[in-house]
NULO-129635 format. One record per residue (C-alpha): y, z, x; residue in one letter; residue number from 1. Coordinates in steps of 0.02 Angstrom, whole numbers, padded with zeros to 5 digits. Example, Ala and Ser with C-alpha at 12.3 -4.5 7.8 and 13.67 -1.06 7.14 Angstrom:
2
+--------+--------+--------+--------+-----+
:      Y :      Z :      X : residu : num :
+--------+--------+--------+--------+-----+
: -00225 :  00390 :  00615 :      a :   1 :
: -00053 :  00357 :  00684 :      s :   2 :
+--------+--------+--------+--------+-----+
END
This chain:
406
+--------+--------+--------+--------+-----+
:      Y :      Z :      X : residu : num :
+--------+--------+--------+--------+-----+
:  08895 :  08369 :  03912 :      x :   1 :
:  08853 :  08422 :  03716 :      x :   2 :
:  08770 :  08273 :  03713 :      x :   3 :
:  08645 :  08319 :  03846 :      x :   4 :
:  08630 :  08500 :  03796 :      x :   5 :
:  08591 :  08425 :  03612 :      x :   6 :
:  08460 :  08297 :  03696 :      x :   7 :
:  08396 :  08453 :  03798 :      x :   8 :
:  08378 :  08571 :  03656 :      x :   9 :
:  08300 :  08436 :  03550 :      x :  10 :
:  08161 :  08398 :  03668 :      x :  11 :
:  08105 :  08563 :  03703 :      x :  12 :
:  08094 :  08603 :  03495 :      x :  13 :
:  07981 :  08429 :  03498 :      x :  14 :
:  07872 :  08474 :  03656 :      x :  15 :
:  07870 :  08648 :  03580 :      x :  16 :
:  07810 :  08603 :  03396 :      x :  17 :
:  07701 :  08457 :  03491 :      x :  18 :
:  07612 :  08611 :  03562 :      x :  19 :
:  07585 :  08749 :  03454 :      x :  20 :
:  07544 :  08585 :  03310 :      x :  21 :
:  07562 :  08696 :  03168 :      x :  22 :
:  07487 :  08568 :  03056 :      x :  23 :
:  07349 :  08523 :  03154 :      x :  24 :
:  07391 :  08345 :  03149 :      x :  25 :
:  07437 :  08302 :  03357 :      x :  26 :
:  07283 :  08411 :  03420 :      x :  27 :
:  07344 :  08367 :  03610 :      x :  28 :
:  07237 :  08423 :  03758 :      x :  29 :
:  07299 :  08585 :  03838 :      x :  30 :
:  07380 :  08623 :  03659 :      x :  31 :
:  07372 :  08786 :  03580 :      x :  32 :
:  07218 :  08825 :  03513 :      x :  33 :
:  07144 :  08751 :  03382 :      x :  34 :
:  07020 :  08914 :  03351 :      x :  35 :
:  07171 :  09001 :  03287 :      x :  36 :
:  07250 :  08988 :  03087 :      x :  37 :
:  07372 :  08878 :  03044 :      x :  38 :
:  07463 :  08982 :  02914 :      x :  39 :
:  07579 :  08829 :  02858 :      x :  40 :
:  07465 :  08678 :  02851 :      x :  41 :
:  07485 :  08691 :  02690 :      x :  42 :
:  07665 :  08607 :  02720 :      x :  43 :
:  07569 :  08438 :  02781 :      x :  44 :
:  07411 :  08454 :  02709 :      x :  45 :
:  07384 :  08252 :  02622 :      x :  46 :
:  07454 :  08195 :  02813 :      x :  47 :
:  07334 :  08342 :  02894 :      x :  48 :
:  07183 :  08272 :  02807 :      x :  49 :
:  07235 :  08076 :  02816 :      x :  50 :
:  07219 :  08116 :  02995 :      x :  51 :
:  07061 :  08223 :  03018 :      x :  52 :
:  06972 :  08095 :  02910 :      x :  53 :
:  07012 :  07998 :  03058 :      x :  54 :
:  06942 :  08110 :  03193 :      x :  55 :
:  06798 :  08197 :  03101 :      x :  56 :
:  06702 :  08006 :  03074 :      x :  57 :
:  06618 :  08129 :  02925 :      x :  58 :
:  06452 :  08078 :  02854 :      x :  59 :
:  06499 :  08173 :  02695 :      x :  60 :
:  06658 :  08186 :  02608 :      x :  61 :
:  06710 :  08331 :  02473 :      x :  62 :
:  06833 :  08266 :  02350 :      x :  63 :
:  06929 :  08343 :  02200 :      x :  64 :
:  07072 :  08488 :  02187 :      x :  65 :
:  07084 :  08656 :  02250 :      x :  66 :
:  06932 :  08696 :  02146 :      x :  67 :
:  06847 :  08588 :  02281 :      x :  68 :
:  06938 :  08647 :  02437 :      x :  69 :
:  06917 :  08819 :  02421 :      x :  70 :
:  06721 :  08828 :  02345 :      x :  71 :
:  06633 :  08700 :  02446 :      x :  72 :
:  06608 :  08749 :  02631 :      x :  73 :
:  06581 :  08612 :  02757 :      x :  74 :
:  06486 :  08748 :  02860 :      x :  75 :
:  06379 :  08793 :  02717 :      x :  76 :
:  06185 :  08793 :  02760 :      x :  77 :
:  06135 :  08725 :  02602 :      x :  78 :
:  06195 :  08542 :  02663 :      x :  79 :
:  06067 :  08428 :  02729 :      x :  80 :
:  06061 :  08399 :  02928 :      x :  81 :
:  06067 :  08205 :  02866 :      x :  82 :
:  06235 :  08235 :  02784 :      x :  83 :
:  06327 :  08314 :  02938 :      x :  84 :
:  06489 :  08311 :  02982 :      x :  85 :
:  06537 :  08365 :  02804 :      x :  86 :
:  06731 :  08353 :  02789 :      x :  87 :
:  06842 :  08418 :  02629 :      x :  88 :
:  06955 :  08303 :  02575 :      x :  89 :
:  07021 :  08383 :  02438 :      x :  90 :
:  07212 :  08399 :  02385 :      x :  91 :
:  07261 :  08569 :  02282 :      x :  92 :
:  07337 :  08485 :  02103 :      x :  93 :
:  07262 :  08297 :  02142 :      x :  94 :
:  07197 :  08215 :  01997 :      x :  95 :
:  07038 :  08069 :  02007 :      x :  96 :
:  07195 :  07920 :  02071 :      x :  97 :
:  07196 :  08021 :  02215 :      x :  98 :
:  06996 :  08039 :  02260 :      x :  99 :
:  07009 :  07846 :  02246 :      x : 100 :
:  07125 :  07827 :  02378 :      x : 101 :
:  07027 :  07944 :  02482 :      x : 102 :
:  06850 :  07860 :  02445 :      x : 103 :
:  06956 :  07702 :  02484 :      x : 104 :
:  07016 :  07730 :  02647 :      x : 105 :
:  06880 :  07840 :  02718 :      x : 106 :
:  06744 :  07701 :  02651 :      x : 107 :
:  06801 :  07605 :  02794 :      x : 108 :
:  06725 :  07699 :  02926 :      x : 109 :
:  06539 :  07678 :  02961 :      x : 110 :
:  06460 :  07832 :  02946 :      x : 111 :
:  06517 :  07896 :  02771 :      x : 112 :
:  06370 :  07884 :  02666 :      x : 113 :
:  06399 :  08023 :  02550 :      x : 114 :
:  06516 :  08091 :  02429 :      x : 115 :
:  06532 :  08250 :  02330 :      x : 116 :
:  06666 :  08234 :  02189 :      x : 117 :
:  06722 :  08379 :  02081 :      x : 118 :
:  06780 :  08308 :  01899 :      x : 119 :
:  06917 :  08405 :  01811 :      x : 120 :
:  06924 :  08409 :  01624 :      x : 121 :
:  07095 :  08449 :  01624 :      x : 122 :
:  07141 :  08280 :  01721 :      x : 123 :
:  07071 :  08201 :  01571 :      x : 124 :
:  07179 :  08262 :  01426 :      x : 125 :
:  07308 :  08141 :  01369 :      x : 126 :
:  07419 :  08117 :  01227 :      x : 127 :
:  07380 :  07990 :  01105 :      x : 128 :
:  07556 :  07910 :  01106 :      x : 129 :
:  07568 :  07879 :  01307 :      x : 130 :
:  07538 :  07703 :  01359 :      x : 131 :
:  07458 :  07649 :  01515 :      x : 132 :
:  07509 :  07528 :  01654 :      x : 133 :
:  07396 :  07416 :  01719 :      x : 134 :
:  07277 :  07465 :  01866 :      x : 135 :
:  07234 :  07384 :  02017 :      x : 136 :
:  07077 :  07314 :  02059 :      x : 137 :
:  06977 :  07416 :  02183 :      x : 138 :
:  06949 :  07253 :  02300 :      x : 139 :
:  07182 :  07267 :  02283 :      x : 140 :
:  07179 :  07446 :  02313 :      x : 141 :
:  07050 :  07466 :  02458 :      x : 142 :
:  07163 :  07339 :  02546 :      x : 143 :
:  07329 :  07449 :  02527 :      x : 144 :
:  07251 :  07617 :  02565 :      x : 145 :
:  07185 :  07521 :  02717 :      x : 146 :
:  07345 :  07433 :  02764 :      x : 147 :
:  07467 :  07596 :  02754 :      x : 148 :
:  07331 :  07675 :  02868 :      x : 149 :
:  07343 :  07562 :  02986 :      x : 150 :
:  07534 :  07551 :  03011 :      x : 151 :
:  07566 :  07633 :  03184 :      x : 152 :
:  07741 :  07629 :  03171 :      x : 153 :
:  07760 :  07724 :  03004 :      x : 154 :
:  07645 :  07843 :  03102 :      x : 155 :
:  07765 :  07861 :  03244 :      x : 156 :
:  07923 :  07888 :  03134 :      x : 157 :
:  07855 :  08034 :  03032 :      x : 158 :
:  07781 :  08127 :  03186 :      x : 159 :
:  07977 :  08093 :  03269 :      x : 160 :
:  08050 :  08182 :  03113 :      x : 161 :
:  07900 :  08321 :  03107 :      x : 162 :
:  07955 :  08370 :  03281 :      x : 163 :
:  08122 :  08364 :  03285 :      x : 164 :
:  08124 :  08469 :  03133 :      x : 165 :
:  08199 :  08646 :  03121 :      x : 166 :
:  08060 :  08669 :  02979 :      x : 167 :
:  07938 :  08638 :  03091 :      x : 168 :
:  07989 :  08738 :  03241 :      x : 169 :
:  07997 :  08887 :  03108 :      x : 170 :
:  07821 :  08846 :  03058 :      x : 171 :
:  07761 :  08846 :  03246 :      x : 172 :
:  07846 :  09037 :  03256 :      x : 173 :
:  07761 :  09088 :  03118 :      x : 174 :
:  07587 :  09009 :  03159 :      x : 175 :
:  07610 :  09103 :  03340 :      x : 176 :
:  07650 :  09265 :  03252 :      x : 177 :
:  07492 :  09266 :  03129 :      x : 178 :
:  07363 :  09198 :  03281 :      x : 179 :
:  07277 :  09382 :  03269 :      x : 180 :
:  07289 :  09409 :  03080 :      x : 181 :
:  07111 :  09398 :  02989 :      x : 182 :
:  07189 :  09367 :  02831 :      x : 183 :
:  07312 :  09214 :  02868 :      x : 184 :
:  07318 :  09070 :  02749 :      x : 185 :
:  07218 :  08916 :  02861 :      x : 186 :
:  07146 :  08749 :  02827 :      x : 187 :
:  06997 :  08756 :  02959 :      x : 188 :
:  06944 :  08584 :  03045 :      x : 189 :
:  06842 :  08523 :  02931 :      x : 190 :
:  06973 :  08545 :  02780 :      x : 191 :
:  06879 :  08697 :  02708 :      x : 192 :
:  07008 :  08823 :  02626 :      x : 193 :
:  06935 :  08991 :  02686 :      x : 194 :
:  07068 :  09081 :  02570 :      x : 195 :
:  07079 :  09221 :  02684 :      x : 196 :
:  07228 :  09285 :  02580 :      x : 197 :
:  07153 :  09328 :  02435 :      x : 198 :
:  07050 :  09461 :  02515 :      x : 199 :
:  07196 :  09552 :  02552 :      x : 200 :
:  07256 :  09523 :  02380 :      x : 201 :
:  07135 :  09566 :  02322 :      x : 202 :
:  07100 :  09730 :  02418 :      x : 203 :
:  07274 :  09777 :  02378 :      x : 204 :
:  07282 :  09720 :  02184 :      x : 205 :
:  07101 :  09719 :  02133 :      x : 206 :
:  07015 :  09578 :  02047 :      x : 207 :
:  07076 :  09636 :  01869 :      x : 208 :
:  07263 :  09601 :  01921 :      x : 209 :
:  07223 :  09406 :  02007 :      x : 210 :
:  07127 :  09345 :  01867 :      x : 211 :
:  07263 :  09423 :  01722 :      x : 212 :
:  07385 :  09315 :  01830 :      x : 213 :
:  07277 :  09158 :  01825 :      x : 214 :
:  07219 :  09201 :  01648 :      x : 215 :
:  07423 :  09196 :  01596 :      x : 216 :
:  07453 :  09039 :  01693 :      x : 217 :
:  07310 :  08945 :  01602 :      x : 218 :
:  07362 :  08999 :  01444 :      x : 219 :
:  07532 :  08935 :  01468 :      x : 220 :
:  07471 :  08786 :  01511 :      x : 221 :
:  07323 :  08770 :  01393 :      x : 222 :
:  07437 :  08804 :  01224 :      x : 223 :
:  07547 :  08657 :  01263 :      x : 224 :
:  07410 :  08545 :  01314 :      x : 225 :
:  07341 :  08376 :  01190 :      x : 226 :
:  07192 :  08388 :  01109 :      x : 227 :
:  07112 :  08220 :  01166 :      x : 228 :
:  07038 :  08120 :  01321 :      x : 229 :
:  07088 :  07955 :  01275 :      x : 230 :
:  07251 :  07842 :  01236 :      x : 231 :
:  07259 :  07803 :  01048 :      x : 232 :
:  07110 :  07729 :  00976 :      x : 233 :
:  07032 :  07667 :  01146 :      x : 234 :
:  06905 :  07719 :  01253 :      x : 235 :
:  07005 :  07741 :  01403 :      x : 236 :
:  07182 :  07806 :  01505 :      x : 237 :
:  07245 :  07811 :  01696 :      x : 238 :
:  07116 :  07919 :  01716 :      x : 239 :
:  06943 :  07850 :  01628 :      x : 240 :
:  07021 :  07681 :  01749 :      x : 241 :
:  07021 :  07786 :  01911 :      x : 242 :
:  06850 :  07843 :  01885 :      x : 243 :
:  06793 :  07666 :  01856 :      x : 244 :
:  06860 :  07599 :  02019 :      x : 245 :
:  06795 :  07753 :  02087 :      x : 246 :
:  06627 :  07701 :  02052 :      x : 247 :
:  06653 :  07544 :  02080 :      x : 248 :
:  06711 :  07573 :  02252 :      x : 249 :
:  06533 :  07701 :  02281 :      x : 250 :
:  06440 :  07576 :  02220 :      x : 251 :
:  06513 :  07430 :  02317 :      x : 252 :
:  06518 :  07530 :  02474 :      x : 253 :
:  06341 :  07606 :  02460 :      x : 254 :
:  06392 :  07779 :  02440 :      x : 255 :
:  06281 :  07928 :  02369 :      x : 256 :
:  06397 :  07990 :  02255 :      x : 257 :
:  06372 :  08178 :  02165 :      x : 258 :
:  06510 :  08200 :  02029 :      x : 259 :
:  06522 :  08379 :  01989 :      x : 260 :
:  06571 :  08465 :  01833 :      x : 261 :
:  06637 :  08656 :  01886 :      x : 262 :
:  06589 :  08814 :  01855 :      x : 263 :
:  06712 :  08873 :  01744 :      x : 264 :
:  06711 :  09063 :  01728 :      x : 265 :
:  06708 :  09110 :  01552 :      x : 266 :
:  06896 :  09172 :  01531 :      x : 267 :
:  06959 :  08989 :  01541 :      x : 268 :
:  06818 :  08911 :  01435 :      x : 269 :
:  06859 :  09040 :  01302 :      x : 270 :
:  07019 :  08989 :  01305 :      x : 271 :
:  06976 :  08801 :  01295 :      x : 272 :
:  06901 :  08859 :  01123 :      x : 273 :
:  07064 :  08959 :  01076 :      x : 274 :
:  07175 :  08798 :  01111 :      x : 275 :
:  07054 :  08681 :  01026 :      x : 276 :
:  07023 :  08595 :  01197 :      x : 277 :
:  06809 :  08635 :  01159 :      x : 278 :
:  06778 :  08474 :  01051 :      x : 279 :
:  06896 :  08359 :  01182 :      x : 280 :
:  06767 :  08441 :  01307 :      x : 281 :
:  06611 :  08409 :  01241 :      x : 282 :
:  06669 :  08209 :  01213 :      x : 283 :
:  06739 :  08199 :  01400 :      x : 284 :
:  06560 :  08237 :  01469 :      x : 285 :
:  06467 :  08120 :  01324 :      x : 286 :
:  06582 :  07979 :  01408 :      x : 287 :
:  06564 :  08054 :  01585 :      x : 288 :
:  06371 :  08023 :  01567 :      x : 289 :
:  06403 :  07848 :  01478 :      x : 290 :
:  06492 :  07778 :  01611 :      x : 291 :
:  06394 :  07859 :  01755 :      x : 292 :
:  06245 :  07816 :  01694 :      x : 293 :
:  06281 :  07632 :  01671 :      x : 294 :
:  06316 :  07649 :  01851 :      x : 295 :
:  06136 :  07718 :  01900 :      x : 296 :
:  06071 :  07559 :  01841 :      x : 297 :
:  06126 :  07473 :  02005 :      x : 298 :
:  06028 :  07598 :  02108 :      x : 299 :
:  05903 :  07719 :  02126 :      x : 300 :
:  05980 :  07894 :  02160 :      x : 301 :
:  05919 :  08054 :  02052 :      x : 302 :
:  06075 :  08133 :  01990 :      x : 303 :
:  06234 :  08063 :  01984 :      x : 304 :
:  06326 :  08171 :  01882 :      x : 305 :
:  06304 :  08391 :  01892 :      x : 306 :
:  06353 :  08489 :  01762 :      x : 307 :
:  06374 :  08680 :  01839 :      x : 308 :
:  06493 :  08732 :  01676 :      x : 309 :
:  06418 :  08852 :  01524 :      x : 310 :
:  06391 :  09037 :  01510 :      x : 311 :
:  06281 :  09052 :  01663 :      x : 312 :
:  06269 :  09232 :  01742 :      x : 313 :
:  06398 :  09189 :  01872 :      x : 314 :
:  06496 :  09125 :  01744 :      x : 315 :
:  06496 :  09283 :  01651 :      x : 316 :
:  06543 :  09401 :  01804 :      x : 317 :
:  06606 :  09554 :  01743 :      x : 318 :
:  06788 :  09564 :  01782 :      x : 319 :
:  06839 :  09736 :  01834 :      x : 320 :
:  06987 :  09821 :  01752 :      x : 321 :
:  07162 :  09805 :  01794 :      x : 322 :
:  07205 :  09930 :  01931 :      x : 323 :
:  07043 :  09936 :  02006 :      x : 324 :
:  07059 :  09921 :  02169 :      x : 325 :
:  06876 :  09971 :  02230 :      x : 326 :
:  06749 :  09850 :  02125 :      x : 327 :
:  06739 :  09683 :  02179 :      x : 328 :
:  06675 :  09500 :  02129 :      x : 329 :
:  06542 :  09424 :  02223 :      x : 330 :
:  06556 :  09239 :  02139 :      x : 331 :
:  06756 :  09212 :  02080 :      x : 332 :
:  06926 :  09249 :  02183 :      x : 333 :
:  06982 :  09223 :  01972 :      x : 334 :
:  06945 :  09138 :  01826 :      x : 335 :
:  07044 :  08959 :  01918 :      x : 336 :
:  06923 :  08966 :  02084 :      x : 337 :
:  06732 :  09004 :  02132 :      x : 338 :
:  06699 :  09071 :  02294 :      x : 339 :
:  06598 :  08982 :  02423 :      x : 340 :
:  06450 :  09093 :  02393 :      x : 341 :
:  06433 :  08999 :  02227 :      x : 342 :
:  06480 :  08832 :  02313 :      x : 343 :
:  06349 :  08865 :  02428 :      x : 344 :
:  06209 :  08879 :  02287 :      x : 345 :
:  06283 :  08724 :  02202 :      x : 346 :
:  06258 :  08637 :  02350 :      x : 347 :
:  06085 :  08696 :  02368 :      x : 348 :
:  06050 :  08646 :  02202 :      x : 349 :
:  06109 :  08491 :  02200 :      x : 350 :
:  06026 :  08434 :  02375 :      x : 351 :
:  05876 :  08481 :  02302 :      x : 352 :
:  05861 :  08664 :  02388 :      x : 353 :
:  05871 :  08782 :  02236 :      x : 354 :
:  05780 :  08806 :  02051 :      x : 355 :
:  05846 :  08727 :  01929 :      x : 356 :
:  05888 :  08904 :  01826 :      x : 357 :
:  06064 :  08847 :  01881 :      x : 358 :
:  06146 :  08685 :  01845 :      x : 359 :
:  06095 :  08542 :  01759 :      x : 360 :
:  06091 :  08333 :  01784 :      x : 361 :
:  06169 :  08271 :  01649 :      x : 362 :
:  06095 :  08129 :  01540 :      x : 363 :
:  06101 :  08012 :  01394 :      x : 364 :
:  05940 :  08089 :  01358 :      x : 365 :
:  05985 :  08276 :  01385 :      x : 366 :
:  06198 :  08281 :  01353 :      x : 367 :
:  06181 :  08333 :  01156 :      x : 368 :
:  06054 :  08475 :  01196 :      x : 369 :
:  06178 :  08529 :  01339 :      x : 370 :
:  06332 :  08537 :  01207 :      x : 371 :
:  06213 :  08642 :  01093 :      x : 372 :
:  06168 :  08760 :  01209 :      x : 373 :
:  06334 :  08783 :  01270 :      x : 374 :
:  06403 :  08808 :  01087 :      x : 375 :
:  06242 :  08918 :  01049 :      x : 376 :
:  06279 :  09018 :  01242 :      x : 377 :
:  06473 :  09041 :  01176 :      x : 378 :
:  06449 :  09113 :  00981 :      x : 379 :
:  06293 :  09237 :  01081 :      x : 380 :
:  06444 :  09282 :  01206 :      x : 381 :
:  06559 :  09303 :  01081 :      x : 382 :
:  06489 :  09405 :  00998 :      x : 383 :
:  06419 :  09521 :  01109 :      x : 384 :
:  06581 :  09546 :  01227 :      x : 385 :
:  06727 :  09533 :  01071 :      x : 386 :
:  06836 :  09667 :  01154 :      x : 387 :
:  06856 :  09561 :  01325 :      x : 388 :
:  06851 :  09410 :  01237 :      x : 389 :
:  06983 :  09441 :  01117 :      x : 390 :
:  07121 :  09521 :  01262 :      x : 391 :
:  07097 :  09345 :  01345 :      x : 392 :
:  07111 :  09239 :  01172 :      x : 393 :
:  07259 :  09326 :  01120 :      x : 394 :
:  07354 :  09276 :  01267 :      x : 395 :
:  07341 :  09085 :  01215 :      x : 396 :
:  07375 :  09149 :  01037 :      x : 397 :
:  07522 :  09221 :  01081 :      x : 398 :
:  07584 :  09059 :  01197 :      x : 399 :
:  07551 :  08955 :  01042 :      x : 400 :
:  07662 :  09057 :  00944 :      x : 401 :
:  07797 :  09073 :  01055 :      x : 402 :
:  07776 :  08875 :  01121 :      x : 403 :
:  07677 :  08763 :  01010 :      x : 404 :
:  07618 :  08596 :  01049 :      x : 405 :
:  07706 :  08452 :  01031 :      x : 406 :
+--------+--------+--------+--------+-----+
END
């Protein structure tokens, strides 16, 4: 008799999470509707997207971290009608390893024929002492992606435990309780990151208070970070070996591939210059450019490889002070993330729909001119905004003092 009411109860949590999919992964017919927020897709978001990739058949994919998710729109005008479906892969605190994987499995449907890749520094810095395993080939890893992909009963087992799970069913409460809130976390369709949230916070905190958290969290980070991009006295790391299957894998598969270089606000490439990160910077796009452009030689696409970092004016938004509630930022949520109204003119620039007043395609022939400027753009920043400049340099003076690096 327990046994049965067990069985029961268990069945209805499955049919119930089955039907309010708060993940968006099941997507059944006569299921709750998919035109309403999924607060907690978050929780599932690699197996969300795995799947999508799946149903979307996109001929566009959007790779990189949360830099990526949140500041390129799928729905964004500026793309091409030839490059529709646009879907966003990209995974919040992913390095490159994982935009292989992606590239990897998704390159197996037909009509991907595009890729937009967002490259950050940060995934780069290693210490000299760390050693590297050996890599698989890309032919080796294509084949793996593919094969755990395909396995239908690995599929089966994790949507049995998703559920059966008492996490889940909470998930499915709260996704029902936020249907008519306009400022719910969501992942839409597409995998775009509306960030919805953050206009609440910042409504309620003001744009001063988000980017003095993000500007403390970087500078935590920053002060304990190495100086360099590759393992001892070579040329390379995990990293510089996941971006060469990566364009070995574009290259093999045809792809139109856009690497991307962000649009750092200048808070966090001031503090690259407090922690000493600035020189490791410059050399990580000399070698981006070296390796990319060895790859152009094998075909015949304009730009592989967009730099959107410097002291641009959207990069030098004026942050308002701490407290203000009222004043708000048309082009950062905070120094970490652009908005998609600046992903939308990156877009527009790089599909060849904008001036070229913002951005730039790097080149062997144009990459030391590009580090002058910037160095020339930062001392001319410098020393026109010291106040501003100085509150966000002494917080990664301070970290260093208080945690050094090793």
């Amino acid at each position: 008799m327990h046994a049965t009411a067990l069985l029961a109860f268990l069945l209805l949590v499955a049919a119930f999470n089955l039907w309010v999919d708060p993940y968006r992964i099941w997507r059944i017919s006569g299921g709750y509707s998919q035109m309403h927020p999924r607060p907690r897709t978050s929780q599932q978001l690699p197996l969300f997207k795995e799947r999508a990739l799946d149903w979307r058949q996109p001929v566009t994919l959007i790779l990189g971290n949360s830099r990526a998710e949140i500041g390129f729109n799928t729905s964004s005008p500026a793309w091409p009608e030839n490059t529709r479906p646009v879907f966003n892969a990209a995974i919040p605190g992913s390095g490159i390893g994982r935009s292989v994987e992606t590239l990897a499995r998704s390159s197996e449907h037909v009509r991907l024929r595009n890729a937009v890749i967002g490259l950050e520094f940060l995934d780069f810095i290693v210490d000299r002492s760390t050693t590297s395993p050996p890599q698989a080939s890309p032919e080796d890893q294509t084949a793996s992606v593919t094969r755990a992909g395909q396995s239908a009963s690995s599929n089966a087992i994790v949507d049995a435990r998703l559920l059966l799970s008492l996490d889940t069913l909470f998930d499915s409460i709260i996704t029902l309780y936020k249907r008519n809130d306009q400022h719910s976390p969501d992942i839409t369709l597409d995998g775009f990151n509306p960030l919805r949230e953050y206009e609440l916070s910042a409504a309620q905190e003001g744009y001063g208070t988000l980017f003095l958290q993000r500007d403390t969290e970087n500078a935590r980070m920053y002060a304990r970070l190495p100086r360099q991009i590759f393992v001892g006295i070579s040329k390379s790391s995990d990293s510089w070996r996941a971006m060469d299957r990566l364009i070995a894998l574009a290259r093999t598969k045809h792809l139109n591939v856009k690497f991307v270089i962000y649009p750092y606000h200048v808070h966090i490439l001031e503090m690259f210059r407090e922690a000493g990160l600035m020189p490791a910077f410059e050399q990580w796009k000399r070698h981006l450019v070296e390796v990319i452009s060895h790859a152009e030689r094998f075909d015949a696409t304009p730009c592989r490889l967009w730099d959107f970092s410097g002291y641009h004016d959207f990069a030098k938004e004026q942050v308002p002070a701490v407290g203000d509630r009222t004043a708000t930022m048309q082009w950062y949520w905070e120094s970490g993330h652009f908005k998609r109204q600046l992903g939308d003119l990156m877009l527009a620039r790089m599909f060849g729909n904008a001036d070229n007043s913002f951005g730039a395609c790097l080149t062997p022939e144009n990459i030391e001119e590009r580090i002058a400027a910037l160095r020339r753009d930062q001392d001319r920043y410098a020393a026109e905004n010291p106040r501003e400049l100085d509150a966000v340099s002494k917080l990664v003076r301070d970290r260093m003092r208080v945690d050094p690096k090793p």
